[in-house]
MARMI-676189 format. One line per field, with one value per residue (C-alpha): residue in one letter; y, x, z. Coordinates in steps of 0.5 Angstrom, whole numbers, plus 500, padded with zeros to 3 digits. Each point is the difference from the previous one (the first is absolute). Layout:
code <- a|... .
v <- Y|... .
u <- X|... .
w <- Z|... .
//
This chain:
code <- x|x|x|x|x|x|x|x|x|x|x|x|x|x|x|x|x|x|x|x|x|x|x|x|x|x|x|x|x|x|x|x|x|x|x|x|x|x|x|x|x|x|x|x|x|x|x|x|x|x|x|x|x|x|x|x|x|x|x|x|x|x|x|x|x|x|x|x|x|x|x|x|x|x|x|x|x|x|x|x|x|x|x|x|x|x|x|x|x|x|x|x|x|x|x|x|x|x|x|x|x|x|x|x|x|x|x|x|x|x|x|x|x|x|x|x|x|x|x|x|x|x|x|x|x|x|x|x|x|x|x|x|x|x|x|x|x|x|x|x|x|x|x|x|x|x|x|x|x|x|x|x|x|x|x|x|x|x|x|x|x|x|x|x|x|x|x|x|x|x|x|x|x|x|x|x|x|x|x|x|x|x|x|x|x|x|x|x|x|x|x|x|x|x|x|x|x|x|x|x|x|x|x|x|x|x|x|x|x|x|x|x|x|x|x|x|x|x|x|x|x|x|x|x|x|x|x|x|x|x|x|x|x|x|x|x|x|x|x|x|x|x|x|x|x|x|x|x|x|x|x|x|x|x|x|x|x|x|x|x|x|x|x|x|x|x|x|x|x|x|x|x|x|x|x|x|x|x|x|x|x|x|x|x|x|x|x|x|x|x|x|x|x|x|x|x|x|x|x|x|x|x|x|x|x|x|x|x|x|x|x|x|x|x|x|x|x|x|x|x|x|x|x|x|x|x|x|x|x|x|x|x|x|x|x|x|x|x|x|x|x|x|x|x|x|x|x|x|x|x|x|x|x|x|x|x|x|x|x|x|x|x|x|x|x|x|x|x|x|x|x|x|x|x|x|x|x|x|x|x|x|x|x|x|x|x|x|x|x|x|x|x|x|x|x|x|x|x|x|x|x|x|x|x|x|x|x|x|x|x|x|x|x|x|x|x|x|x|x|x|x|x|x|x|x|x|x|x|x|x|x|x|x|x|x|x|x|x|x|x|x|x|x|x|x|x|x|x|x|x|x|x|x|x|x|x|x|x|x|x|x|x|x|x|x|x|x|x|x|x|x|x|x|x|x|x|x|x|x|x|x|x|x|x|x|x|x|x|x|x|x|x|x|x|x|x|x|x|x|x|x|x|x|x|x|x|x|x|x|x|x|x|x|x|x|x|x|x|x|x|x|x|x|x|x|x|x|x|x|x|x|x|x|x|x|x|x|x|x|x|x|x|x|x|x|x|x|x|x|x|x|x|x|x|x|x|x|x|x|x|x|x|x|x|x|x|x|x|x|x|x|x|x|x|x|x|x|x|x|x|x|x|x|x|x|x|x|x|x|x|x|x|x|x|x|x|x|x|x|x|x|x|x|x|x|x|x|x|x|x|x|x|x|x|x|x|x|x|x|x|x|x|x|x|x|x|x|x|x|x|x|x .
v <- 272|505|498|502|498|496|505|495|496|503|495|501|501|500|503|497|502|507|499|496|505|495|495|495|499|493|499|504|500|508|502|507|505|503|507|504|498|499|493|500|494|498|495|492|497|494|492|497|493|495|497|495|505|499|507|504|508|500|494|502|498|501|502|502|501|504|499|501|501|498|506|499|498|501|495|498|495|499|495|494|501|505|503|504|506|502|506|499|505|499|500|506|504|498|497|494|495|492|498|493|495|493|497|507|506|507|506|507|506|506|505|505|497|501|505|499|495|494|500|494|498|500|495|493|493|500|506|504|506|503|503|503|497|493|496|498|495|501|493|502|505|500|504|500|503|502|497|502|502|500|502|507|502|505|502|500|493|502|495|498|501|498|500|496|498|496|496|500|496|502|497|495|501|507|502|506|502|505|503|503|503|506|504|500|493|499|496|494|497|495|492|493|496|492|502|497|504|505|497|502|500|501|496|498|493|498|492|501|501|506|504|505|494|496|498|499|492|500|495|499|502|494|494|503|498|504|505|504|503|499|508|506|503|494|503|494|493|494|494|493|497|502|505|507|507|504|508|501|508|500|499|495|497|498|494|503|494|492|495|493|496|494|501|503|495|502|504|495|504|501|507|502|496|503|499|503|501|503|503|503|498|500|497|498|504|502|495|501|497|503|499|502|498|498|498|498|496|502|499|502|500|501|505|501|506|500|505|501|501|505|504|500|494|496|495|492|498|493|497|493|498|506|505|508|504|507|506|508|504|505|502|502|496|503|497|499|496|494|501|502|501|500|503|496|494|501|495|498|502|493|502|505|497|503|497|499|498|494|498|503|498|503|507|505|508|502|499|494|498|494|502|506|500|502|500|497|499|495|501|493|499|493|500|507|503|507|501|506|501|507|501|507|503|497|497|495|495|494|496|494|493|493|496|492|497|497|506|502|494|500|507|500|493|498|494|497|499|506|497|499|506|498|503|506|507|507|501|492|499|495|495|501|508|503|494|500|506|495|494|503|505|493|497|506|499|492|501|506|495|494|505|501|493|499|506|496|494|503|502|494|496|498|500|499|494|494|497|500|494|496|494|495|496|496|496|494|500|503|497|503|503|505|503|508|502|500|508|504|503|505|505|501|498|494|495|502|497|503|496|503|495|499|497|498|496|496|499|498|498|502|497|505|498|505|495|503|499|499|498|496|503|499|505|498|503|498|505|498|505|500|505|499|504|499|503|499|505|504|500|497|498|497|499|503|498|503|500|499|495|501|498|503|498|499|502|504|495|497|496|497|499|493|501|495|501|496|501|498|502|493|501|507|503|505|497|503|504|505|503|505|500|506|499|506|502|503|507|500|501|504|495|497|507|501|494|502|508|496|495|507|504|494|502|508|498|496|505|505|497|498|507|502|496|503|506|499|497|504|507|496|502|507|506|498|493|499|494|500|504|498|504|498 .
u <- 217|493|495|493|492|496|495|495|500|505|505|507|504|507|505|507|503|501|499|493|495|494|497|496|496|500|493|495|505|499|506|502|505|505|500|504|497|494|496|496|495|500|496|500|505|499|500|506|500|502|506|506|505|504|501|496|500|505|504|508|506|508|502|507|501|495|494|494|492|493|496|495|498|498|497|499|497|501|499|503|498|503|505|502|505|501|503|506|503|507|503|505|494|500|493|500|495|500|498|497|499|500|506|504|500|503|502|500|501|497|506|500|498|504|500|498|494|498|493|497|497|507|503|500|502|508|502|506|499|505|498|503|507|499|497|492|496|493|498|492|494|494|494|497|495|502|493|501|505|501|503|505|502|504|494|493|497|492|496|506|503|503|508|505|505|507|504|508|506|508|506|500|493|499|492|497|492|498|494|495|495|502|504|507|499|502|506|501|508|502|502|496|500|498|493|505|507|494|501|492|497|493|497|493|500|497|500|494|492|498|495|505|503|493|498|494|498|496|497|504|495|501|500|497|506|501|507|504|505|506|503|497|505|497|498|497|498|500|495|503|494|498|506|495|505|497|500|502|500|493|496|495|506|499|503|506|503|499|506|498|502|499|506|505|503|499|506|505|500|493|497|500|506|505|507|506|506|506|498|493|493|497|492|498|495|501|502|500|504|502|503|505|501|507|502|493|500|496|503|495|502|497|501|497|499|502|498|505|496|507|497|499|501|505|499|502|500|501|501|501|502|505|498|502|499|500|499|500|506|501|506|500|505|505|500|505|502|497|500|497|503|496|503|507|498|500|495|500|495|495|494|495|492|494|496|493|494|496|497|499|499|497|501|506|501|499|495|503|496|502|503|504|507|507|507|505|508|503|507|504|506|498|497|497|495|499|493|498|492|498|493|498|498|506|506|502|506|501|505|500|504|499|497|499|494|501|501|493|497|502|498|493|499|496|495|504|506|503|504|507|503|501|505|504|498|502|504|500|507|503|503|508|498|505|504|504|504|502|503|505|502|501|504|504|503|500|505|504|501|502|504|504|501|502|505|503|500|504|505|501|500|505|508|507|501|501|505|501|502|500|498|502|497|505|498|503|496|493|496|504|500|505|500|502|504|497|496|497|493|497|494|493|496|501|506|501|505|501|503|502|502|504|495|499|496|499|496|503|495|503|499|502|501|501|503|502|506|499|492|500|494|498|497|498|498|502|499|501|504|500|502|499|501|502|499|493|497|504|503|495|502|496|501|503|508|499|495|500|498|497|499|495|501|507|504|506|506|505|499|502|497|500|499|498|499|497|502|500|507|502|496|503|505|503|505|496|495|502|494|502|497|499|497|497|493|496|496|493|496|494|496|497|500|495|496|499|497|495|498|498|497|495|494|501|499|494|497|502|497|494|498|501|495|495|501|499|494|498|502|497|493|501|501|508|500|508|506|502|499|504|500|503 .
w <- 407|500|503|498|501|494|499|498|506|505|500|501|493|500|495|501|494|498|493|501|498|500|505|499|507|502|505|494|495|498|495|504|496|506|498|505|507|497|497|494|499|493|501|500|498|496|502|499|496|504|499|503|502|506|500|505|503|506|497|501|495|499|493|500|506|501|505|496|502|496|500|494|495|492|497|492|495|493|495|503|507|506|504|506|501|507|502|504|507|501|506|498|497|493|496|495|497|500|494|502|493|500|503|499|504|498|505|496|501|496|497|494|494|493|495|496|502|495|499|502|493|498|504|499|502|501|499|503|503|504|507|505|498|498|494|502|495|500|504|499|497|504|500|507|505|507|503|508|505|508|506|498|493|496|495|500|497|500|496|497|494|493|498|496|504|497|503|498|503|500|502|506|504|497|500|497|499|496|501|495|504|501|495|500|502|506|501|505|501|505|500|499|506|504|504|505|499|503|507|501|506|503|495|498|501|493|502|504|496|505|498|497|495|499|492|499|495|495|495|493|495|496|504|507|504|505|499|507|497|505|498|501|494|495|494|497|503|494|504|500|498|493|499|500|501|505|500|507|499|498|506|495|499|492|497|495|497|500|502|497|505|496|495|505|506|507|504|503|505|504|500|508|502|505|501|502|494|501|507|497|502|494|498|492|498|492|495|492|494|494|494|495|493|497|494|498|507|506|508|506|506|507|505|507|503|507|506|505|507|501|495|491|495|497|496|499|492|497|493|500|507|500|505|501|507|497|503|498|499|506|495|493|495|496|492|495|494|501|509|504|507|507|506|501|494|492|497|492|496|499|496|498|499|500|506|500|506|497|507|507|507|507|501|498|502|493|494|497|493|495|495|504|496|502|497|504|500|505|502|504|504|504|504|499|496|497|497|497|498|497|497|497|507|504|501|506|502|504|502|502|502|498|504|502|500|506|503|498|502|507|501|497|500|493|500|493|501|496|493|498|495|494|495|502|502|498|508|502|504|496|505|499|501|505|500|493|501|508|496|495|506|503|493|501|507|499|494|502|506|495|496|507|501|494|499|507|496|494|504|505|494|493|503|496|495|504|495|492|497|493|499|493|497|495|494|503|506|499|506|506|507|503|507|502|505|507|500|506|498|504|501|497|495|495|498|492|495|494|494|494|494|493|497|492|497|506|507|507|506|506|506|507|507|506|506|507|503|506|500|494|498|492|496|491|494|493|494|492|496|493|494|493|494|493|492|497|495|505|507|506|507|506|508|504|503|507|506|508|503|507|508|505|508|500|507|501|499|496|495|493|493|497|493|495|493|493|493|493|500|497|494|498|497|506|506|506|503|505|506|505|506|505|506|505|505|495|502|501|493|499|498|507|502|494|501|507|499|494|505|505|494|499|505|499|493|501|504|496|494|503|503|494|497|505|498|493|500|505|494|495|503|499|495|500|499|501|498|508|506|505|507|507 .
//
């Protein structure tokens, strides 16, 4: 650290950086060039505009690891509105820059820049450029002029200057700036990251209208209402009365545009409403709606502009009843067919469209205009969205989740009740989401459970035949009843008696009793046999000769069979009719076993089904309107 005495003033200055060649002095703000021991006193150096940063001289933070010190400040303006670069001391000695936009910060560092060097005039929105090893996507072009600067800096700024800065963003959180200003551009790398993954202290407390943040009101130019922009980093102001845009970049604040209030609904959710959502304190202040046009039908859709009192913008948008909580992208998307992955989830491509502001509201950090228009591309994976919105000049993403109207009802509590959503958004979670995949893991476990029991049951079940007999039905006697040698049943399963038969041309109804021995119990069935066949324009036959006959629930025992028989045999030509009787357990069969794994499949199926559906109507309202959808 060098010590040394403001020549303008006799104030101490101090030079905490070796690579800090200016300072700006901080009682008679006189720009001083350290020439080796000596100062040189440039001259005044110009006001800085006064904005909402928390950020100040002296605020300390941790990137990496590594502890870091604020030591000064550049400050740039543009066409849409203003930004600070300020100039890092590492703990170890190194040097760096915070970039601070709206809800996103970048940390870089200056390095070699490539050989050869694009110029800026070559470059445009989207392109690939390899730098230091990685593959970088121009993210923005932009023509900016550095206005002021304070505390030390590496370079001299003076009354400012001009430069045309680009912006690119590689794999993961990968953050590079080349800046035109000097030639070879000089070559800025490093990462974008949350203002509060900074874990900044010694801030400046924004919350708080001191003299330092106080916003002058004034009268809308139209209607005379009074206006008090609520940001120092407002760019244009839209008065609530008549719709007037004001200019606040021009201290005549000028009318830029008008909003016809009369034709557009008013926001559901009141600008200057406060509330905290997911851990964020967050304050309305902008909303506008914009349209896109598809296949010759027109969608708006609502969006509101959230400032985080923590530090930068998000943003809530709502299209009939579904809402979005959206915030920009720290890490850059990789792309393939159709996909989009983003960190650890792969998000389907929805839908391209060219999004267009037909209505705006309060106040915003940049120049919104009506008509202002942009391409966008959706990708989904409920609950979660992808957009990516390029202009000419830009490219940006957000990712956002879907959220429940009451969640937003209580957190910014509305005056009307907010409404229902109707129809099915691009990533509104379908209610069988997450649980299908749930159910036929079930279904697998409950069947190979029953598979198990009915193994068991085949096993256990069936024995050896009980008895084999022949019953005779005489043509003397064709009403008769005969009984079977006493036999012992055991084991698993039902009683089954085959009957095989000799029948020609003649029926016989057997009757069939089980009776227990010892408990007397009776079990009937009856069946008619009959078998016919004959010479008619060629040989025919019908009926069957054999068949069972069945008996469920009965006990181990011993038991005979009483068999009765009925026939036509008087009228026929033939003596007798024989039936072989065998009587056994029965295995198992296979048809309850099926019946029982249908049964188990009917919810898994309906939900499947009903999933299903969700998620095709859901396709149909993108660029791959598809048959079926189905994922768990």
């Amino acid at each position: 650290m060098k010590r040394a005495s403001c020549p303008s003033c006799g104030a101490e200055v101090l030079f905490r950086s070796a690579a800090s060649i200016l300072a700006v002095c901080e009682y008679c703000h006189s720009t001083l060039l350290r020439q080796g021991s000596a100062l040189e006193n440039l001259g005044k150096m110009a006001e800085l505009l006064e904005d909402a940063s928390p950020v100040q001289l002296g605020s300390e933070g941790r990137y990496q690891g590594q502890r870091f010190q604020v030591l000064g400040r550049i400050q740039l303006q543009y066409e849409a509105g203003l930004w600070n670069e300020w100039y890092l001391l590492f703990h170890n000695g190194r040097t760096g820059w915070l970039g601070e936009t709206p809800g996103l910060c970048a940390v870089s560092f200056l390095v070699p820049p490539p050989e050869p060097c694009p110029g800026f005039q070559e470059l445009r929105v989207g392109q690939h450029l390899a730098l230091q090893g990685q593959d970088f996507q121009v993210a923005n072009l932009e023509q900016a002029r550095c206005i002021a600067g304070e505390g030390e800096l590496p370079f001299r700024v003076g009354a400012g200057y001009d430069t045309a800065l680009v912006d690119l963003r590689g794999p993961g959180q990968a953050f590079a700036t080349l800046d035109y200003s000097e030639i070879p551009p000089l070559l800025f790398v490093g990462e974008q990251v949350r203002f509060d993954a900074l874990e900044l202290k010694n801030l400046r407390d924004t919350t708080v209208r001191g003299p330092a943040l106080q916003v002058q009101s004034f009268a809308c130019a139209q209607c005379g209402a009074p206006l008090l922009p609520k940001l120092p980093t407002s760019v244009v102001i839209v008065c609530g009365s008549c719709g007037s845009a004001h200019d606040l970049q021009d201290q005549r604040h000028p009318i830029v545009f008008r909003a016809e209030l009369e034709r557009s609904p008013r926001p559901r959710i009141p600008l200057g409403g406060r509330g905290k959502l997911r851990g964020q304190d967050y304050e309305v202040v902008g909303f506008m709606q914009r349209e896109a046009r598809l296949e010759g039908i027109d969608y708006r859709w609502s969006e509101y502009l959230l400032l985080n009192r923590g530090g930068g913008f998000d943003w809530l948008s709502e299209y009939q009843g579904h809402w979005n909580y959206l915030r920009p992208t720290t890490h850059q998307p990789a792309f393939g067919p159709g996909f989009a992955q983003y960190q650890q989830r792969r998000l389907r491509h929805f839908q391209d469209s060219e999004a267009r502001v037909v209505f705006v509201l309060g106040e915003f950090y940049w120049q919104v205009r009506l008509g202002d228009t942009a391409r966008m591309r959706d990708y989904v994976d409920p609950p979660w969205l992808l957009s990516q919105e390029w202009t000419s000049k830009e490219i940006t993403y957000s990712f956002g989740e879907y959220i429940g109207r009451e969640e937003i009802a209580a957190v910014f509590k509305p005056e009307r009740e907010l409404p229902e959503p109707y129809g099915i958004y691009a990533n509104q979670p379908s209610p069988w989401q997450g649980r299908i995949a749930g159910y036929w893991w079930s279904f697998l476990a409950l069947t190979l459970m029953l598979l198990g029991l009915h193994l068991g049951l085949l096993v256990k079940s069936g024995a050896p035949e009980a008895i084999h007999t022949r019953v005779t039905l005489d043509r003397s006697q064709p009403e008769t009843t005969q009984t079977t040698p006493p036999f012992d049943i055991n084991g698993l399963g039902p009683v089954e008696v085959k009957v095989g038969t000799n029948l020609a041309n003649n029926w016989v109804d057997l009757g069939v009793a089980l009776v227990g021995v010892d408990t007397g119990l009776v079990y009937n069935a009856e069946r008619e046999f009959s078998y016919y066949s004959g010479y008619d324009e060629g040989y025919w036959d019908e009926g069957n000769r054999n068949g069972a006959l069945s008996f469920s629930g009965v006990p181990d025992g011993r038991y005979y069979l009483a068999v009765s028989a009925e026939s036509d045999a008087v009228s026929q030509a033939w003596t007798s009719v024989t039936c072989d009787l065998t009587v056994q357990r029965a295995r198992a069969g296979w048809g309850n076993f099926f019946l029982a794994v249908l049964a188990l499949a009917v919810w898994p199926g309906i939900a499947t089904w009903r999933h299903n559906a969700f998620e095709t109507r859901r396709w149909m309202d993108s660029d791959h309107p598809q048959a079926s959808w189905i994922s768990s």
